[in-house]
N, C-alpha and C positions, 0 to 999 in steps of 0.2 A: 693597681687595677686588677689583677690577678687575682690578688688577695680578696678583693670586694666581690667579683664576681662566682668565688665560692662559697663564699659568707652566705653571699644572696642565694645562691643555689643548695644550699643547705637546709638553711630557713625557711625556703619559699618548700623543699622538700620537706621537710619537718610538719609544717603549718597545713599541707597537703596532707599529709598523713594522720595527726591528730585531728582533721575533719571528717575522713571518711572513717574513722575509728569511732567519733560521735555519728555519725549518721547510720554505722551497722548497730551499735550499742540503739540506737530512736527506733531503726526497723526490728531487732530482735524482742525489744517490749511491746511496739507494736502488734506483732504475728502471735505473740504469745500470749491476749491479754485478750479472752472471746468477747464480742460486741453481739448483743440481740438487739436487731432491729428490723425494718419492715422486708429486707431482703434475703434474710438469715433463713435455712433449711435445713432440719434435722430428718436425720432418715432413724426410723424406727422399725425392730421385730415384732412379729407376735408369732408364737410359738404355737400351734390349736392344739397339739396332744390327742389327736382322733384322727381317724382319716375321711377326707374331702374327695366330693367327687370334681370333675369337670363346672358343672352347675351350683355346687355350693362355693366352685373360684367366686364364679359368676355374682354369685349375690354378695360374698364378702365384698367386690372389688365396689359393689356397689353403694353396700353399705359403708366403707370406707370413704367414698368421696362424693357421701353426704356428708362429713362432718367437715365444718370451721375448720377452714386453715389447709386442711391437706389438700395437697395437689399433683401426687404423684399417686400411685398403686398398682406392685407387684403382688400375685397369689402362685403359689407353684403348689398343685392338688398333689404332687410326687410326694412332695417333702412335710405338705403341712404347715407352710410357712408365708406367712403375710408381710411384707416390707411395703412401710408408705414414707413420704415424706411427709414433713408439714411444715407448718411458719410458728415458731413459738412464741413469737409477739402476740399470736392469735388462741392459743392453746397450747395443752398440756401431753404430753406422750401419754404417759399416765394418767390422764381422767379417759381419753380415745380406749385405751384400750379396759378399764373400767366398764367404760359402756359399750364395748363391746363384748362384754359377757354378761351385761345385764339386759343387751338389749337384741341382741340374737341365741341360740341356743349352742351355742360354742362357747360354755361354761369354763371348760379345762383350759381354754386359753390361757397364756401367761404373756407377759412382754418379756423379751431376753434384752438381758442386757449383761454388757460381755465383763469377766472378773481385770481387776485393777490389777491386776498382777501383770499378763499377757500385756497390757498398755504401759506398762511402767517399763516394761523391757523393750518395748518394742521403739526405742528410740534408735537411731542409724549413727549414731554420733557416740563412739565409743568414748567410756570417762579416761582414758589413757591418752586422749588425743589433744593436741595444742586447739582444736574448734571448741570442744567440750572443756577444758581450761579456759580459755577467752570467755566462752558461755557461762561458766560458772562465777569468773571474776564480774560479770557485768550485769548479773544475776545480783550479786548481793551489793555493788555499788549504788544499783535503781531498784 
């Protein structure tokens, strides 16, 4: 009786254990596999490269959310610097800020977008760690 009741608590441990080890492995390709749809928000720079006063916030903020899709807008006349959101089911960062140098007189504008490098590092999950091991075996099983 002894014997059975370790058996069973083994097993049923065991069988516990390779299920939640499949269900982190379901959620980690989950989280890491981006979905665009009608809820998804991108926040976007533009950079103007000239300086703004108060009233030219004003009209970017404006012109900004005339266009498809965005629905947020920051302007800081300090910095020069325009951050919107938008819906990219609806549109493109890149055509937004296209037209917005075609279509207001803030030519020098650019959109920033940040180097691949600083993002490549900037993972919290050091590669010496048994998280980042697990990550990586589960990475190339799925």
């Amino acid at each position: 009786m002894k014997k059975r009741n370790w058996k069973r608590i083994v097993l049923t441990s065991t069988l516990v254990f390779v299920g939640l080890v499949i269900i982190l492995g379901v959620h980690i390709w989950w989280v890491t596999h981006p979905r665009v749809d009608a809820g998804t928000r991108v926040m976007a720079r533009i950079d103007l490269h000239q300086p703004i006063t108060s009233d030219d916030a004003t009209k970017i903020t404006a012109w900004l959310y005339q266009q498809k899709g965005v629905d947020h807008v920051l302007v800081n006349p300090a910095s020069a610097i325009a951050l919107f959101t938008f819906a990219p089911a609806k549109t493109d960062g890149n055509r937004i800020v296209q037209d917005f140098k075609t279509g207001t007189p803030y030519t020098r504008a650019e959109r920033f977008l940040p180097k691949i490098d600083p993002n490549a590092s900037g993972c919290p999950v050091a590669t010496t760690s048994l998280t980042y091991k697990v990550y990586a075996l589960m990475k190339r099983v799925i």
